[in-house]
N, C-alpha and C positions, 0 to 999 in steps of 0.2 A: 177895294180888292188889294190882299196886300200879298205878297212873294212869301213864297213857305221852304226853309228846305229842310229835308227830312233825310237823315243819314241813316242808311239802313233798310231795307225792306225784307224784315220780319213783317210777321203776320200785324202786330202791335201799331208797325209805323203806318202798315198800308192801310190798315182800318181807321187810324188817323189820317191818313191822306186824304183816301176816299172821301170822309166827312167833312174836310176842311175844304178839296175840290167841290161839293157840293151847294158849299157855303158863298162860293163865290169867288174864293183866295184861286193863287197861282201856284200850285204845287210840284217843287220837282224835287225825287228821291234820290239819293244816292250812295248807290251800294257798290263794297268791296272786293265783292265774290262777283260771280258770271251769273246768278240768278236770283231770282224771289224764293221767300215761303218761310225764310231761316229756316228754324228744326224740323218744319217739313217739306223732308227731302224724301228721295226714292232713288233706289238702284234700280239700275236695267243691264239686262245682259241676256242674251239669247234664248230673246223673246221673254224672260219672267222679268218681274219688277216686285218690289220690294218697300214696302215705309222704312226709312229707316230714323223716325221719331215718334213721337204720337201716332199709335195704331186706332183709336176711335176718338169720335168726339162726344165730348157731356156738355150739355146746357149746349144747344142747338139755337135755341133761342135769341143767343146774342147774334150769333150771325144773322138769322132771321132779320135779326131787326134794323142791322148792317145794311142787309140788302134792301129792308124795305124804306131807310132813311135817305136811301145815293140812289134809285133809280123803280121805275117802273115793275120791274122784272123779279117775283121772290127767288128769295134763295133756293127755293126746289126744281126753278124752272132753269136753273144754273148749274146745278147738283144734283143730284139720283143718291139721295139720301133714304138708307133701310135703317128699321132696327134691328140692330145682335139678340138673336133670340134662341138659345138662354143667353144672358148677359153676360155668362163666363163658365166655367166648370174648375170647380177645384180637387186636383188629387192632393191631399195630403199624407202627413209622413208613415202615418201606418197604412197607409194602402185605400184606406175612405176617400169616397169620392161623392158632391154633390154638384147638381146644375143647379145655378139659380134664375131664376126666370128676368127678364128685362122688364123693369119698370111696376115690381110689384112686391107691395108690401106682404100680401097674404101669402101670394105663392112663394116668397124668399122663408116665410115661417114653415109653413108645410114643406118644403122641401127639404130647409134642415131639421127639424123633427126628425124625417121619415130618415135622412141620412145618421143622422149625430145622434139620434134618440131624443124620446118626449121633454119638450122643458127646452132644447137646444135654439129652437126657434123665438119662445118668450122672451130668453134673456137677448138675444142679439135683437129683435125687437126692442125692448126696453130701452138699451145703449143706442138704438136709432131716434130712438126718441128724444132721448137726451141730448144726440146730437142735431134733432130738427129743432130744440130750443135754444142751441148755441149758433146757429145757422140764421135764425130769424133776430136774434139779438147781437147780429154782425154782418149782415148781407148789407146790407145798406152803407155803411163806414167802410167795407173790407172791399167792397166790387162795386159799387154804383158811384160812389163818390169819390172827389179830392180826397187825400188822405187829413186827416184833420190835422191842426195845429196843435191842438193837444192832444197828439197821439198816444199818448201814455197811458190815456183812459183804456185805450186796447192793448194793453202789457198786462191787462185781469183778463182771466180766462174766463171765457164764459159758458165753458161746460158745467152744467152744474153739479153739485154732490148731489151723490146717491143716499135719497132722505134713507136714513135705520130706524128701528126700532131701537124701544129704550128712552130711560132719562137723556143722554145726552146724542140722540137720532134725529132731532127737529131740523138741523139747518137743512136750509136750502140752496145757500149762495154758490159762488162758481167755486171749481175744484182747482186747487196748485199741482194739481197728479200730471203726471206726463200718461202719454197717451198707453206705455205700454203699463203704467201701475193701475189705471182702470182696466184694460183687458183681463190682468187678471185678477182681478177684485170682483168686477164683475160679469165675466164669463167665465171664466173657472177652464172649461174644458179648453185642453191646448190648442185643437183644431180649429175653435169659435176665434183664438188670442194669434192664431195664423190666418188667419182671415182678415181679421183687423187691420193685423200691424203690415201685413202683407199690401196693405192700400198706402199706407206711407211708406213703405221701402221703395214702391214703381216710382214715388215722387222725388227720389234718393234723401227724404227724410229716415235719422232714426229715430227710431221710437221709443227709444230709451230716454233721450230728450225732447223729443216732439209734444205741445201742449197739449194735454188731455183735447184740444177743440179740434185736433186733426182729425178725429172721428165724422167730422163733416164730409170731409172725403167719402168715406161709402153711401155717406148716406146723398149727397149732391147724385152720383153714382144710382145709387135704388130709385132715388124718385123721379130723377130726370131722363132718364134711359141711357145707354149705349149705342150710337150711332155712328155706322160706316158709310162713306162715299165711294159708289162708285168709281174705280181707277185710283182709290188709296185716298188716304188725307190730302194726299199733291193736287188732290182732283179740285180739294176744297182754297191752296193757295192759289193753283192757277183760275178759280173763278174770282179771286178776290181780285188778284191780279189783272182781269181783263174787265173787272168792275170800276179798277183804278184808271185803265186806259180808256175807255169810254168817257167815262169822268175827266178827261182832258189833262191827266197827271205823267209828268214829262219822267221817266226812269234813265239812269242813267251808272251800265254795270260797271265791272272794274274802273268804277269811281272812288279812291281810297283817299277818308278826308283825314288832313293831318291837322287843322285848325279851325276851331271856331274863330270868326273876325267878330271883335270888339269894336263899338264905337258907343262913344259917352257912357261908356259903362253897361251898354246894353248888347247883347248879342245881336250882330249886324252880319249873316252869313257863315260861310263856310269858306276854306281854303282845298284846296285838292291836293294831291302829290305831285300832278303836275302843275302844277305852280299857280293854274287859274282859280280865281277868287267867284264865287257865285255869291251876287248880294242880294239878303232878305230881310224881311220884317221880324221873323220868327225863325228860330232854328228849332226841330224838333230830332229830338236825338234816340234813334231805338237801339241803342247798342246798351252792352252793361254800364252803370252809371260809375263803377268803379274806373270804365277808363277815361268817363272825362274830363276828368281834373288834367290828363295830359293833351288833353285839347281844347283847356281854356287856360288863359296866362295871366288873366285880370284881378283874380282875387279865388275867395271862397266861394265853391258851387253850396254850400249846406255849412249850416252854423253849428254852433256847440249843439243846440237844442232839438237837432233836427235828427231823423232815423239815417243813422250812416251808410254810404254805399259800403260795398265788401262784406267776406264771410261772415253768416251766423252758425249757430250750431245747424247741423246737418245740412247747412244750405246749397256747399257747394262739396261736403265731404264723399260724395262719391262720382262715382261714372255711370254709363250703360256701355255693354257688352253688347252687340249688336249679329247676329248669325245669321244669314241668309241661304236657304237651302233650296237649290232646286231639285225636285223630284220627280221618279218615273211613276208611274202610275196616275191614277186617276182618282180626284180627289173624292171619298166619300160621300153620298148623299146627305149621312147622318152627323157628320161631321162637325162639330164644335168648334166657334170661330176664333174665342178665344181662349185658354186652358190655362190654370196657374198650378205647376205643379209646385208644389211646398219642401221647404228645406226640411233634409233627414234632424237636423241640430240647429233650430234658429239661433240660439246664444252665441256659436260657432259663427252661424253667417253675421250676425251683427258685428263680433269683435271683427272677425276678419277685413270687413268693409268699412268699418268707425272706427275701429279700433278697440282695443281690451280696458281701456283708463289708460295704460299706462303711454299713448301713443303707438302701440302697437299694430300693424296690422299683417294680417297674413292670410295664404288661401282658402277659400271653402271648401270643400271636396265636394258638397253638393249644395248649393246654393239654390233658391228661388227662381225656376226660370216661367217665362210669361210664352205661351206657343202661340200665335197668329196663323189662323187657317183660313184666309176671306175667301168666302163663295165669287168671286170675280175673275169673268173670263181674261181682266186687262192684265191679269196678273201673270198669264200663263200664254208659254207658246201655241198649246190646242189643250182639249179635254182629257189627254192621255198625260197629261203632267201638272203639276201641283206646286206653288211655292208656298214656304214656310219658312218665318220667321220668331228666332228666338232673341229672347233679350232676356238679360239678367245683370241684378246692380251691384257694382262690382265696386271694389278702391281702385282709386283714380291711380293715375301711371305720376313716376316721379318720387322725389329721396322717401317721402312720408305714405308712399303706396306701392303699387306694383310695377317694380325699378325691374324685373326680370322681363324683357325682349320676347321670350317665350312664351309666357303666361297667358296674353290671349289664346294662341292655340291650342296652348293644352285645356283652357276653361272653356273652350268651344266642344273640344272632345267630352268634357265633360255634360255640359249642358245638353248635347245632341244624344247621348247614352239618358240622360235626365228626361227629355224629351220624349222616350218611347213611351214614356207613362202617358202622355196623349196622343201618339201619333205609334202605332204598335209597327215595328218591322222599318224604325224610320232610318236605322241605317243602311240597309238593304237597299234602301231604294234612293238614295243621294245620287246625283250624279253632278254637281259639283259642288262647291261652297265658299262662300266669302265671306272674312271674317273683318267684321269694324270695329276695333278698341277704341276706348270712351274720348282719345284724341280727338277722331272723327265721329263717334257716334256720341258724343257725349249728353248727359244727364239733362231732360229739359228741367229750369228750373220751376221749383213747384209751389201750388199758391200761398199767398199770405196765408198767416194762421196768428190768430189773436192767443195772450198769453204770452207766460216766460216774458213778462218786461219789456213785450216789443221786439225780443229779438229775432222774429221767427217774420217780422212787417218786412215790407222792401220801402225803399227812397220813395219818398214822392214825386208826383209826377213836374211839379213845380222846382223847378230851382229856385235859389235867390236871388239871380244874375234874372235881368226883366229881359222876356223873348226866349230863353229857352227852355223847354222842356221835357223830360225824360220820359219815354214808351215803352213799352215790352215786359217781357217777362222776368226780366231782372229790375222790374221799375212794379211799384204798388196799379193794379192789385196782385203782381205777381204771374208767375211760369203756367202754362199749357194752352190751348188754342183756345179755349174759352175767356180767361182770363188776360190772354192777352188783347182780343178784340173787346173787352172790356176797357180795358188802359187805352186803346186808341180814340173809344168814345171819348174818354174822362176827356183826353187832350184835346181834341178836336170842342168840346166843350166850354176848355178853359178859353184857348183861343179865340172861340165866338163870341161866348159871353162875355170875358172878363174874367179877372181871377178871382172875384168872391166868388164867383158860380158854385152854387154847394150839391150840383148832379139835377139828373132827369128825376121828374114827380112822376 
């Protein structure tokens, strides 16, 4: 049995704790803040509550298999897990509007068809396909496993070209196109190229540089469904969380660790702010790996050759805009859980939140906003009132974004007038609101994407320092609830088996 500490309790560290309490080790966490869950958090305030990160879960699965590795008890008999059905509705900029159904191929073509007109469906079919063959030619490297040693092999995108007609229409191989030069190559109609690129904006990817493979995103999305818990996403960290305490895993809050402790070159614990030293076998670190070079004083964490912590293109280039509404009224029967209503001028919202080339950026006037309506009594003080949650991705606050003090407010007013395009009469019926700039509400990071040279991969979960290694979403395989209870297997993996471990058959 050997002592484990784990800095941090995101979602990433505690699905590695879990696993490694299970295993036998002696795990205890230690976190900054006053609580679990990292980016899934939730507002309360008089009687309504709020996600204010990840609004559904995709790939359900991992957790599943979370719970059925650490105990007795499946994850449903912990969770009151529905599918979103429809899986989203989109208004777009001229006034079209389609639902697309949860977890179905046929019904996401007939519906845009019937929406966008005949042919609209084939083609966004087709680009799903393309991207179920860049999906299966990276599932495995990108989310099951250690990140390789030669990760470079995943710097080729593995979208592939769109075979043409013609003497020179044969190839096959994978495309160098960024994701938004295939939208419109081939979807042509702007509404189908707002749909798209609209799946890597929620991720605060642009798509202007984003590898054509980020089209996996809808499609992870179409085939694996949409899924809400009961009492919000929170509902899904506090089961992790008491899966962890069962499991014998010691937490310990406003624990703010200011060093790793070295011995013989290997990582031998953790240091605290107050001054106590907790000694282990292994240190597992779920914070960004960018800041633990200030918390190791021994040498290099990662070598020339290795995928470096810190920015890549779109990685860290934006925020979320976070707006919590509570409402009088009573929420719709017919009601649409989630709504993306689409920017009047995407080019606009991209310079704005990326910038124009020239480093520029500046406001949207109507930017993409995402409307959360969940059917959930835990959300609301009784049936006579309704909350509602907006989010839209915004540039990040500071000299290179939105340096104006203002600017949340007034892009709340924005987004809430945005908003009536799914929620009719919504400002009528506010009766208060809380607005979270990307400070606090900030961008979870979103998953690896193979392409662009690797720059789009996170750190591995391996350091080079023997004993520590790196969890979360800012660690391979990357940002959102799925992905990161992915990264906590890998660790909890390496640590049992051994570092050649090359993942679960």
């Amino acid at each position: 049995m050997a002592r484990i500490a784990v800095i941090g309790a995101g979602m990433g560290a505690m699905a590695a704790a879990a696993r490694l309490a299970v295993a036998g080790h002696r795990v205890a966490v230690y976190e900054r803040g006053a609580t679990y869950g990292g980016a899934l958090r939730r507002y309360e305030r008089d009687g309504f509550a709020f996600d204010t990160g990840p609004g559904l879960l995709h790939l359900p699965a991992v957790y599943r298999d979370l719970f059925l590795k650490t105990g007795k008890e499946p994850l449903e008999s912990c969770v009151e897990l529905a599918q979103v059905d429809p899986a989203s509705r989109h208004v777009f900029a001229d006034g079209t509007a389609v639902s697309l159904p949860n977890a179905s191929r046929a019904g996401v073509l007939t519906a845009l068809d019937e929406a966008l007109g005949d042919g609209a469906g084939e083609r966004w079919s087709a680009l799903v396909n393309r991207a179920r063959e860049a999906w299966d030619a990276t599932r495995r490297p990108l989310l099951e496993e250690p990140l390789w040693q030669d990760w470079r092999v995943l710097g080729r995108d593995p979208y592939p070209a769109v075979r043409r007609r013609g003497l020179f229409g044969r190839g096959k191989g994978p495309t160098t196109a960024t994701l938004a030069e295939i939208a419109r190559r081939e979807l042509a109609d702007p509404r189908l190229v707002a749909l798209l690129e609209s799946h890597a904006l929620a991720y605060g990817f642009d798509p202007r540089s984003a590898p054509a493979s980020a089209a996996v995103l809808p499609y992870m999305e179409q085939t694996f469904g949409s899924w809400y818990p009961r009492g919000g996403m929170r509902a899904l960290a506090e089961a992790v969380y008491e899966r962890c305490r069962a499991r014998k895993v010691e937490f310990s809050f406003g624990a703010r660790v200011t060093r790793i402790v070295a011995k013989d070159g290997r990582a031998a614990g953790v240091e605290l702010a107050d001054g106590r030293v907790a000694e282990a076998e292994f240190v597992v670190a779920g914070i960004d790996p960018a800041r633990l070079p200030g918390l190791w004083e021994e040498g290099e964490l990662w070598g020339a050759d290795d995928v470096r912590p810190g920015p890549g293109p779109g990685a860290r280039a934006a925020g979320r805009l976070t707006v919590c509404l509570a409402l009088r009224g009573a929420r719709p029967a017919d009601a649409v859980h989630r709504t993306v209503v689409h920017a009047g001028d995407r080019a606009a919202e991209l310079a704005g939140v990326f910038g124009d080339g020239s480093g520029r950026r500046g406001p949207c006037a109507r930017p993409t906003v995402t409307v959360l309506r969940p059917d959930d009594p835990t959300t609301r003080p009784d049936d006579g009132h309704e909350a509602v949650t907006l989010t839209a991705t915004v540039a990040p606050p500071g000299p290179v974004g939105r340096g104006d003090g203002e600017a949340p407010a007034r892009d709340a007013d924005r987004m809430t007038e945005i908003a009536e395009a799914a929620v009719p009469g919504l400002r009528e019926r506010v009766l208060w609101r809380e607005v979270l700039p990307p400070a606090e509400g900030e961008l979870v990071p979103g998953p690896a994407l193979a392409g662009q040279d690797g720059r789009f991969l996170r750190p591995g979960n391996r350091t080079r320092i023997p004993g520590l290694y790196a969890v979360g979403g800012w660690s391979h395989p990357g940002g959102g609830p799925a992905h990161a209870g992915m990264s906590g297997a890998i660790v909890a993996g390496l640590i049992v088996n051994g570092d050649d471990w090359r993942g679960s058959t």
